[in-house]
C-alpha positions, 0 to 999 in steps of 0.5 A: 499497529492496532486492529482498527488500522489494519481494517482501515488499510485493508478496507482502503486497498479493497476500495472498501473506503475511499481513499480520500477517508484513507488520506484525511485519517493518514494525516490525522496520525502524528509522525511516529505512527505514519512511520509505523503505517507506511512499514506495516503496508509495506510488509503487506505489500512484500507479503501480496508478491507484487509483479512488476506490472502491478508495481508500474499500475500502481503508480497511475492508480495512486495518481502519482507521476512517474517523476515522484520520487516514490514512483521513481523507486518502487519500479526499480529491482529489489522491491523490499529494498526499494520499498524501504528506501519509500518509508524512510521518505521526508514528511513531504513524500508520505502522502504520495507513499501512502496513496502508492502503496495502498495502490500496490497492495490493493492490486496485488491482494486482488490477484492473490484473492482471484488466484489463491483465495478463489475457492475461500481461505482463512485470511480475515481480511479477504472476508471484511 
């Protein structure tokens, strides 16, 4: 993952760029480097400790049904597992993975950033 995608995901959870931007260069990328976008979110995400509340309003700010199939596992127990099972998704699910997972971590950083960091921190992509 280079520098410039770890901006771009973070601007875009921060609603910094809108997610439309996000989508277009999502999908701009080859099969290979969406694979390695979708787990390098999902390891911010982990790393964000994402509530189950957050988990289940990332669903409506991403605009995804609770039918498809990455809402359905993202509100099931064990996250990481659950946040596995999304990446690994066929090539027809990465969009909605996508949208759905820059929506969890943008909720949950949020909340880290008015928690945590509410005072400053060291954390480079909270000063973007």
């Amino acid at each position: 993952m280079t520098t410039n995608h770890l901006v771009i995901l973070n601007e875009l959870a921060q609603e910094l760029k809108a997610l439309e931007t996000g989508i277009a260069w999502f999908s701009s990328l080859n099969p290979a480097e969406q694979g390695q976008v979708l787990r390098e979110l999902s390891n911010y995400c982990i790393q964000a400790h994402p509530s189950q509340e957050e988990t289940a309003e990332s669903i409506r700010r991403a605009g995804l049904r609770p039918t498809h199939t990455p809402a359905m596992l993202i509100i099931r127990p064990g996250l990481p597992r659950q946040l596995n099972k999304i990446i690994h998704l066929p090539q027809a699910e990465r969009i909605k993975s996508f949208r759905l997972l820059i929506a969890l971590l943008g909720i949950a950083d949020m909340r880290r950033r008015l928690q945590d960091c509410i005072n400053g921190c060291n954390h480079p992509w909270h000063h973007l």
